[in-house]
C-alpha positions as CSV (number, residue, x, y, z in Angstrom):
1,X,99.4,86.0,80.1
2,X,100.5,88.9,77.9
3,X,104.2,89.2,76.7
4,X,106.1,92.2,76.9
5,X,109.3,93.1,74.2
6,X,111.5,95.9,72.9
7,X,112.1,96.2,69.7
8,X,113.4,98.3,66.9
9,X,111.1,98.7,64.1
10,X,109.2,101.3,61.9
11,X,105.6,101.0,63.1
12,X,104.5,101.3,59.2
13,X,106.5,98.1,58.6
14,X,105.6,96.1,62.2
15,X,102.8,93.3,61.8
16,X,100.8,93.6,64.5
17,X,96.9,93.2,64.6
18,X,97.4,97.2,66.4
19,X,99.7,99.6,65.9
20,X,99.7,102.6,68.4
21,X,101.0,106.1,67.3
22,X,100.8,109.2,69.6
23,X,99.5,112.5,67.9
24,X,100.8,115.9,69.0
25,X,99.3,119.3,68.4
26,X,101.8,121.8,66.7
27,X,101.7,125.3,66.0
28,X,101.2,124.2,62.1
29,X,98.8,121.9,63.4
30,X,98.7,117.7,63.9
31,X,101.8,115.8,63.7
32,X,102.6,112.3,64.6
33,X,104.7,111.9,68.0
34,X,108.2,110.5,68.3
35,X,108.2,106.7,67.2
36,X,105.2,107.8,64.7
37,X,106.7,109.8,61.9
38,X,107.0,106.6,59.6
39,X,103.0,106.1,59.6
40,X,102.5,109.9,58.7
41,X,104.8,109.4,56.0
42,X,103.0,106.7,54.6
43,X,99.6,108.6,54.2
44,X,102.0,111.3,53.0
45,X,99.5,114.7,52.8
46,X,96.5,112.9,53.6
47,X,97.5,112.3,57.1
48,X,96.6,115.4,58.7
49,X,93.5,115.8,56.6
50,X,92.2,112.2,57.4
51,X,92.5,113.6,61.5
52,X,90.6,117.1,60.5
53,X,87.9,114.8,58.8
54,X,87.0,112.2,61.8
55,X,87.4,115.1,64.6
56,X,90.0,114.1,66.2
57,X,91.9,117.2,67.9
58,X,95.5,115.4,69.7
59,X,93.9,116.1,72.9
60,X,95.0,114.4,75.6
61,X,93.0,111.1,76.5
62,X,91.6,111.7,72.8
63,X,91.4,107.9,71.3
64,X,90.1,106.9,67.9
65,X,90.7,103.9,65.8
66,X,91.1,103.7,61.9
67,X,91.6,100.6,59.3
68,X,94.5,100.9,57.6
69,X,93.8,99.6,54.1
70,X,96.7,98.5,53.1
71,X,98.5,101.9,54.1
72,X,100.6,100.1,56.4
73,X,101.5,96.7,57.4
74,X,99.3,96.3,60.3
75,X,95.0,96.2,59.8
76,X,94.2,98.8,62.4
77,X,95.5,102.0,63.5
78,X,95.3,103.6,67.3
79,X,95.9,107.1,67.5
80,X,96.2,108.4,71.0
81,X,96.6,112.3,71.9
82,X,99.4,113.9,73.6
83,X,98.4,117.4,73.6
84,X,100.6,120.4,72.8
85,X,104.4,118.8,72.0
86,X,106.4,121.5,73.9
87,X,104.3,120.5,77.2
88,X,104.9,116.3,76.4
89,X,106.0,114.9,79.6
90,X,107.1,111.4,80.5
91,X,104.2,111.4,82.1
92,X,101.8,112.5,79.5
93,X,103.4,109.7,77.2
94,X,102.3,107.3,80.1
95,X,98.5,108.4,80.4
96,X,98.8,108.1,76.6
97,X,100.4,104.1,77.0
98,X,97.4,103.6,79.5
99,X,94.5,105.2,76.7
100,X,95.1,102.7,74.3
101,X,95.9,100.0,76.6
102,X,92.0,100.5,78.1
103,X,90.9,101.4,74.5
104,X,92.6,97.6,72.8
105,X,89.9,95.3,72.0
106,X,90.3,92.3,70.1
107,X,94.1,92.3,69.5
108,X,95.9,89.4,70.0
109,X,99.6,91.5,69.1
110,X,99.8,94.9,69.7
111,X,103.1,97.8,68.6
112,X,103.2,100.5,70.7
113,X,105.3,103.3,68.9
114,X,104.5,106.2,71.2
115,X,107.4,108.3,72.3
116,X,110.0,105.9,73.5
117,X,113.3,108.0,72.6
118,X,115.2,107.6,76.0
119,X,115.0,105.2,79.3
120,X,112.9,107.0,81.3
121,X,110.0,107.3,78.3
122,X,110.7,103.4,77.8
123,X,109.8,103.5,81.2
124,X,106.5,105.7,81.0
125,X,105.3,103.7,77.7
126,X,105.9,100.1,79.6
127,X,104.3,101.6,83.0
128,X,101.3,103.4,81.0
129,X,100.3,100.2,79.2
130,X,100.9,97.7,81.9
131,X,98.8,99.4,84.7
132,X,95.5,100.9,81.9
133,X,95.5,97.1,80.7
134,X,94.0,96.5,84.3
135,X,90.9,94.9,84.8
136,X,89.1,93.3,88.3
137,X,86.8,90.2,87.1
138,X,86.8,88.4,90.1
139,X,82.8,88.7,90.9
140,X,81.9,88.8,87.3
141,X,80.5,85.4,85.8
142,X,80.8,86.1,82.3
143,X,84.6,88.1,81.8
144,X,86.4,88.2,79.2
145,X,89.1,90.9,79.7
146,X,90.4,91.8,76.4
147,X,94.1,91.8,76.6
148,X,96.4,91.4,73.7
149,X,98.8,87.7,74.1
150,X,101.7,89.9,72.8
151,X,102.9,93.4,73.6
152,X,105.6,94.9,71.6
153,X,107.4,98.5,72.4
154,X,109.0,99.7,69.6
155,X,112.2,102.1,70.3
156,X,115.7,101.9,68.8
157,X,116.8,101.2,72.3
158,X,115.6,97.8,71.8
159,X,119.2,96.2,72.2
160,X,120.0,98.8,75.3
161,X,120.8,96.8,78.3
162,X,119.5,99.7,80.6
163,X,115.9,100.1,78.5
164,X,115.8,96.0,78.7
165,X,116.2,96.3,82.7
166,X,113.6,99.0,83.0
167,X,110.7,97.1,80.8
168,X,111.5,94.2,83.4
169,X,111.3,96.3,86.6
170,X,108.2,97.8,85.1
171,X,106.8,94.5,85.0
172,X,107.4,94.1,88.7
173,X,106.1,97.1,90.0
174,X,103.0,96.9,88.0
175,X,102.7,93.3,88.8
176,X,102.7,94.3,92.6
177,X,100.3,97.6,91.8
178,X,97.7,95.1,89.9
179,X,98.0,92.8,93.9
180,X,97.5,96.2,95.7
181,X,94.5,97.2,93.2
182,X,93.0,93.4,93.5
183,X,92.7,93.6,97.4
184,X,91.2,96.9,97.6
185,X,88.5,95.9,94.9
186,X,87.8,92.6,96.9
187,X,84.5,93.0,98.4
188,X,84.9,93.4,102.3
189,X,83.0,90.3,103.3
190,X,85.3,88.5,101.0
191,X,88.4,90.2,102.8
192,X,88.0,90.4,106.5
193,X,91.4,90.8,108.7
194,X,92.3,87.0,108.9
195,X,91.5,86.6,105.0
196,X,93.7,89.8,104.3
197,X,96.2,88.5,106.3
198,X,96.1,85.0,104.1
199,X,96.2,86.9,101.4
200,X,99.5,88.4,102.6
201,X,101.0,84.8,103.8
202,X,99.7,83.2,100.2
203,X,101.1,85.9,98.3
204,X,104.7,85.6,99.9
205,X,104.3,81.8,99.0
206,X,103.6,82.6,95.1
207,X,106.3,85.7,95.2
208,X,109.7,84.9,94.0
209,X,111.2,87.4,96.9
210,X,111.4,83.9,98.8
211,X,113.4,86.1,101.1
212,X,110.4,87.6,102.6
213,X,109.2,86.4,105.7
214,X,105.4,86.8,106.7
215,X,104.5,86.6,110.5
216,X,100.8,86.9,111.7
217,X,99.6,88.2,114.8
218,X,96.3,87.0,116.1
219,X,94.0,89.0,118.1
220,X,94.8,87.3,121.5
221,X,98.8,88.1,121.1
222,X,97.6,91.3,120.5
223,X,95.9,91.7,123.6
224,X,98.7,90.0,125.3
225,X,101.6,92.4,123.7
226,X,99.0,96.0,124.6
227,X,98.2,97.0,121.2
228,X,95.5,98.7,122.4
229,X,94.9,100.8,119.0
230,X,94.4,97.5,116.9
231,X,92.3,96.1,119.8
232,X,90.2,98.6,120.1
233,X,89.3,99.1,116.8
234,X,88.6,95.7,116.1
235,X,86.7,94.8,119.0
236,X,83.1,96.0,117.3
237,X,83.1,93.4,114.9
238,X,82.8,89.5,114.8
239,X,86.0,89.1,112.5
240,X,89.2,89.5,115.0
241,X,91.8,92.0,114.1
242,X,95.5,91.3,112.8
243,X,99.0,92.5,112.9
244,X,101.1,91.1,109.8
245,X,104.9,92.0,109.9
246,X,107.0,91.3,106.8
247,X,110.6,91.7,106.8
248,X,113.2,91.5,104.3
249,X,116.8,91.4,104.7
250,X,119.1,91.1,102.2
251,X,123.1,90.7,102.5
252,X,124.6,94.2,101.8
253,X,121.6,96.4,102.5
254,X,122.7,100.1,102.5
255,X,119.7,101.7,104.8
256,X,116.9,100.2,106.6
257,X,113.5,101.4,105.7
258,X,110.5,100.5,107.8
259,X,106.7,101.0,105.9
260,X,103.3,100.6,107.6
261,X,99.8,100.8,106.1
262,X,96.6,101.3,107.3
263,X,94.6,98.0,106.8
264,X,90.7,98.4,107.6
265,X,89.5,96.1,105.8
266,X,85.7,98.0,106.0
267,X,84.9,101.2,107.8
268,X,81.0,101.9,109.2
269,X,82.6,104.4,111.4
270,X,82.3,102.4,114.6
271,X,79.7,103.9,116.8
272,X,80.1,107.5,115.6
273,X,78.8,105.4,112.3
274,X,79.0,107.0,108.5
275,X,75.9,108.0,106.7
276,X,75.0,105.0,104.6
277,X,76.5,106.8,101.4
278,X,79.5,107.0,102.7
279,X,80.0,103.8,103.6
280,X,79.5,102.3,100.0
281,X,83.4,102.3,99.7
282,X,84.7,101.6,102.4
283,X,86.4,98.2,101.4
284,X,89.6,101.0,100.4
285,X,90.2,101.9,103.7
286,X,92.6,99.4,103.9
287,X,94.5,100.5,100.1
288,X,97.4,101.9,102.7
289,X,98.5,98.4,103.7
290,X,97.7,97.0,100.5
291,X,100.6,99.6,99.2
292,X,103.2,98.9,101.7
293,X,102.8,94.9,101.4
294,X,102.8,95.2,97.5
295,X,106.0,97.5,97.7
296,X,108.1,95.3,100.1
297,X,107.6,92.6,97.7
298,X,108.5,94.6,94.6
299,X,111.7,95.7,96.5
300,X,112.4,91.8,97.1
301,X,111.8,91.0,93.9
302,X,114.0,93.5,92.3
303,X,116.6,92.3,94.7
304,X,116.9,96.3,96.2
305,X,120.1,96.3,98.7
306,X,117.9,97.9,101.5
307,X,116.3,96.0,104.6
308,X,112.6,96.5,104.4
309,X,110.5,95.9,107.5
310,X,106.3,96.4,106.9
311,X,103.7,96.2,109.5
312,X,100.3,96.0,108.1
313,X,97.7,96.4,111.6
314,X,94.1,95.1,110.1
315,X,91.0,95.3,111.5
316,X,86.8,95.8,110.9
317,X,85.6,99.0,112.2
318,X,82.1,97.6,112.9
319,X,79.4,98.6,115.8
320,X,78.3,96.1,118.4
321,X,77.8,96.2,121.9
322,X,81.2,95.7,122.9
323,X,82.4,98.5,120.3
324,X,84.8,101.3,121.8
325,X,82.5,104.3,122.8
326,X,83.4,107.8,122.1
327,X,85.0,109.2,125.3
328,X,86.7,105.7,126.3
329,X,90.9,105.3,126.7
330,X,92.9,103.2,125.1
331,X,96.9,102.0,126.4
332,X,98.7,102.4,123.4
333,X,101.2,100.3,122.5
334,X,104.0,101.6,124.4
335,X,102.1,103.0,127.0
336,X,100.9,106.5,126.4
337,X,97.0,106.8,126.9
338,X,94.5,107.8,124.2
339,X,91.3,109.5,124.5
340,X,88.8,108.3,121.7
341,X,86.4,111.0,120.8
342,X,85.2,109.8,117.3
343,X,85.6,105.9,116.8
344,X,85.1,107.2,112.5
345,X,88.9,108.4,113.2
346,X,90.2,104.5,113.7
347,X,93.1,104.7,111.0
348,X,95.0,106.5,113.4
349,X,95.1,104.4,116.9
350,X,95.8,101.4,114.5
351,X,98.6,102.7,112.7
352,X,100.2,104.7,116.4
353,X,100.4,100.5,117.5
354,X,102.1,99.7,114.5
355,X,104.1,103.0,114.0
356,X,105.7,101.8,117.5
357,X,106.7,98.5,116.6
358,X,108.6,99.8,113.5
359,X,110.6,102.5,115.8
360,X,111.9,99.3,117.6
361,X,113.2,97.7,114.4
362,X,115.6,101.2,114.5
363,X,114.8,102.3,111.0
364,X,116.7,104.8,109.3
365,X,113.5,105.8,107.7
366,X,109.8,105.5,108.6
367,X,106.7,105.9,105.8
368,X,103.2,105.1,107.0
369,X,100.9,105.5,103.8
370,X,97.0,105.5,104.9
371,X,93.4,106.6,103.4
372,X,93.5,108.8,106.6
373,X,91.4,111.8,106.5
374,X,88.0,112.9,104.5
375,X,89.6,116.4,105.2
376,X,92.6,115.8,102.8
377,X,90.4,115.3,99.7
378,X,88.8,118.4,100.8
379,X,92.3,120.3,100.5
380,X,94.1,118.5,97.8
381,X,90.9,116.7,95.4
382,X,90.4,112.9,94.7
383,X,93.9,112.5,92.8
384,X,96.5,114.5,94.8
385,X,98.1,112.7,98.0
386,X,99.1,114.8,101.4
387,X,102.6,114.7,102.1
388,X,103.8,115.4,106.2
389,X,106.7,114.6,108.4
390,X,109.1,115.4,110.3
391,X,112.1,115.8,108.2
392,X,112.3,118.0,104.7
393,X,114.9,116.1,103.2
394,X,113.1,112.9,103.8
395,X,109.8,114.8,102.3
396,X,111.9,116.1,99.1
397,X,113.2,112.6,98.8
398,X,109.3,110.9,98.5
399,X,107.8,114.3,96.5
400,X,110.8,113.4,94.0
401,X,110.6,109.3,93.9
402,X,106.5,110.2,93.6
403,X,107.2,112.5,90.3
404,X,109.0,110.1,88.8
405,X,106.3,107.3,89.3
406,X,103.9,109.7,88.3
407,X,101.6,110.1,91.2
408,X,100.7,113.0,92.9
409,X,101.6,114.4,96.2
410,X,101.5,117.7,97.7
411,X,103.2,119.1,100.9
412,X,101.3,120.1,104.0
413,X,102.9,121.2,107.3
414,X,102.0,119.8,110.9
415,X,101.8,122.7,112.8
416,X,102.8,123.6,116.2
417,X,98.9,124.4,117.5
418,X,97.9,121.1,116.1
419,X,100.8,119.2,118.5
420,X,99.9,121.3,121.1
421,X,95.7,120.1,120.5
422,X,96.7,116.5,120.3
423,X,98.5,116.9,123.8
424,X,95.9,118.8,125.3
425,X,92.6,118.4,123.9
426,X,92.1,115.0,126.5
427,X,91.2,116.2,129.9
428,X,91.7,112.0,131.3
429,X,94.6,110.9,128.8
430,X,97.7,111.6,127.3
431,X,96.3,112.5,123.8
432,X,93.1,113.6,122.1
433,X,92.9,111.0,119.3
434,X,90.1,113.5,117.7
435,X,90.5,117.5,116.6
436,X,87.7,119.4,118.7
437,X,87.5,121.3,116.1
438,X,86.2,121.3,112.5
439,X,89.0,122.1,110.7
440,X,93.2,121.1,109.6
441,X,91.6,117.1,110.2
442,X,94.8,116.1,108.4
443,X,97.3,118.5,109.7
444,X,96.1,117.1,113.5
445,X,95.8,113.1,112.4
446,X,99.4,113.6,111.2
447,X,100.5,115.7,114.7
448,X,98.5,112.5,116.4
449,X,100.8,109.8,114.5
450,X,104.2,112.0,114.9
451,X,103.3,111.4,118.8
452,X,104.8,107.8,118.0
453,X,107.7,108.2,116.0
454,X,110.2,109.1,118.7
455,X,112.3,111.2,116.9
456,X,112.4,108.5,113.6
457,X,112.7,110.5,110.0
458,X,109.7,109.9,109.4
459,X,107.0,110.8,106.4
460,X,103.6,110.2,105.9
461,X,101.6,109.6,103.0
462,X,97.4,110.2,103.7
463,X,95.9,108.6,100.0
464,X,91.9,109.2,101.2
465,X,91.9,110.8,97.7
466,X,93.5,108.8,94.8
467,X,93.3,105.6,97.0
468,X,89.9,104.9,95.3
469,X,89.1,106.4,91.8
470,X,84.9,106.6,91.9
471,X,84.6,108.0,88.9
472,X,85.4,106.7,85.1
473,X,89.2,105.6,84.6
474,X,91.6,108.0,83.4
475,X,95.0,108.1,81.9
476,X,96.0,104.5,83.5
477,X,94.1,104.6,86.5
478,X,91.0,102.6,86.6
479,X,87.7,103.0,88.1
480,X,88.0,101.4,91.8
481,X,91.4,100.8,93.7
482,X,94.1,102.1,91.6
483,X,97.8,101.2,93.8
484,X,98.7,104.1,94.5
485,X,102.1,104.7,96.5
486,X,103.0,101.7,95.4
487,X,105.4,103.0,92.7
488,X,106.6,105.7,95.3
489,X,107.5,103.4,97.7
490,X,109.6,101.4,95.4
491,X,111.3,104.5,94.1
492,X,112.1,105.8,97.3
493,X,113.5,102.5,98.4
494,X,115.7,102.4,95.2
495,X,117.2,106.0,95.9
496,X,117.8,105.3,99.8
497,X,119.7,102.1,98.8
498,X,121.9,104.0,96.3
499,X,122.4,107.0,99.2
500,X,126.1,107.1,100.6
């Protein structure tokens, strides 16, 4: 297990078997970063030339390794870029932390003296390197993740109570991200709705937030309590659907916040079934409940003053004979009526169940989070989130909390004409569950969930796109599930239980 420290040091004078030292491009050309300065000095005018010789160009993601000689006190030097230093963000400097942390091989003690001058870069440089040292070995008979025992940040805020407190809640979150990432990579035969919800219930055993409670609904009190959504959807496959309801409650809490994730655990699209591409990654389609269980426990965990209460609705989206048709209607929970006209639109009814039972807990706010719509990474690309609701300030409150965990969401609206579609699309029922027509499939699924709300502040988060990263990792996101809204969701909770 690796260690994580502060501490205040000179990374030319720090024994490590790494030293990492951010590189900036200037209008006089490449300097070393904040936290950096001391190694530059110590190659004294060779430095920049060294950089010119081996191509490397400070650009962001840019990587390259160099033995030291003797030039300082540690063997090997990481150079990470940080582009242009009048554009450094905290969140470039945490794409940087998460470079070298996928780049370290071999290290057993690493020094990471990228720019650390304040709390909130502390913050980025512990986030950065904690999520890019991610790794899923599970399936893989021969891994051997390399990850340094020992993990030192160097910043003269070493001895700052507030910088100490951050590195630990960084620790939490990530440790809570890397359980979110974990379930969506698990291979869906090896995660069906009972095993997710096991998961869940072993989790909360191995979680110091022993505060937590875990309760599991089987399929038959499902039937028997009309959650028609999470019935329906889950009545294809052989592997019976779930409900799993955590709820946290601490003395003191100074708002009530109530989270629900979509959890299908694998999507074929039901009897309107996917094109076999399409279906390769479908394990993610449960990443939303993955999220909002992972968050509740990081809020425990960092002991948040604000009740938490998380329904997590699981189920297979499989075809069989007794799969729900296209065209049948489904009794809510609650009671409206739904018309299903495309059973590859599932997220929705199981989420409207579950949306339903959080109203009654009488939040003061409601998130769903949800890999809803193939039409949102249309709009917004694989690594920007949609953000709806019902209420501005509650959507300027989650667009802020998301900027500072640095993930990406973007605003859409819900628009009249879409609340008027879902009402009157369904000739039989109370609601279309489907758009007739081809296009806004995200503004419509998110008029479709606001049906269930009654009246709740309410936001919600559709991850389709940076749920599941298909491509090569980046920054500190990995290839395969990456935890998104995870962060978000503990940030959010954190600024409602400071609200008056």
């Amino acid at each position: 297990m690796t260690t994580y420290s502060l501490r205040k040091a000179t990374a030319d004078k720090t024994r490590t078997d790494v030293v990492v030292v951010g590189v900036c491009q200037t209008k006089k050309g490449l300097a070393a970063a904040p936290g950096g300065e001391e190694v530059a000095s110590a190659y004294g005018r060779k430095f920049a030339p060294l950089l010119s010789t081996i191509g490397f160009h400070g650009k962001p993601g840019e990587v390259v390794k160099i033995p030291t000689g003797g030039m300082i006190k540690s063997p090997l030097l990481m150079l990470v870029g940080l582009g242009e230093r009048d554009k450094l963000t905290t969140e470039g400097v945490r794409r940087a932390a998460g470079v070298a942390a996928r780049s370290m091989s071999n290290a057993a003690t690493v020094a990471v003296a990228l720019p650390a001058v304040d709390v909130d870069h502390v913050r980025a440089v512990a986030d950065g390197f904690l999520l890019g040292s991610y790794s899923f070995t599970e399936f893989k008979t021969s891994a051997d993740p390399d990850r340094a025992g020992e993990v030192v940040i160097l910043t003269d805020l070493a001895r700052d109570k507030q910088a100490t407190a951050v590195l630990e809640e960084a620790q939490v979150v990530a440790a809570a991200t890397t359980m979110a990432r974990d379930w969506v990579n698990t291979p869906p035969g090896d995660f069906t709705p009972e095993k997710f919800a096991d998961a869940v219930t072993a989790a909360k055993k191995n979680n110091k937030a022993a505060k937590v409670t875990v309760k599991v609904t089987d399929e038959a009190a499902l039937e028997a309590d009309g959650c028609g959504g999470i019935i329906g959807v889950g009545r294809g496959s052989a592997n019976p659907p779930r409900l799993v309801q955590l709820t946290y409650k601490p003395r003191g809490a100074k708002a009530h916040l109530a989270l629900v994730g979509k959890g299908i655990t694998y999507d074929s699209g039901g009897l309107s079934i996917k094109p076999g591409a399409s279906m390769m990654t479908m394990k993610c389609d449960m990443a939303g409940a993955a999220a909002v269980v992972a968050a509740t426990f990081a809020i425990a965990e960092l002991g948040l003053p604000i009740a938490v209460t998380t329904y997590a609705p699981m189920a297979e989206n499989m075809v069989s004979g007794n799969a729900t048709r296209p065209g049948d209607v489904l009794t809510m929970y609650g009671g409206k009526t739904v018309e299903v006209l495309n059973t590859d639109a599932e997220g929705r009814l199981v989420l409207a169940d579950a949306i339903v039972k959080a109203t009654e807990q009488k939040p003061d706010v409601l998130v769903d989070v949800a890999t809803l719509t193939g039409a949102c990474v249309v709009a917004l690309g694989e690594r920007v989130g949609g953000l709806l609701g019902n209420d501005e300030p509650l959507l300027d409150s989650v667009k802020a909390a998301a900027d500072r965990a640095g993930e990406a969401f973007w605003p859409l609206p819900i628009p009249e004409e879409m609340t008027e579609k879902v009402r009157n699309n369904s000739k039989v029922a109370d609601l279309a569950q489907h758009n007739t027509e081809r296009w806004g499939g995200t503004l419509y699924a998110a008029a479709f969930l606001q049906e269930f709300v009654d009246g709740n502040r309410w936001a919600h988060l559709d991850i389709a796109g940076p749920a599941f990263n298909e491509k090569g990792p980046h920054g500190y996101t990995p290839s395969g599930g990456t935890g998104v809204a995870v962060s978000t969701l503990v940030e959010l909770a954190r600024d409602l239980s400071t609200q008056k």
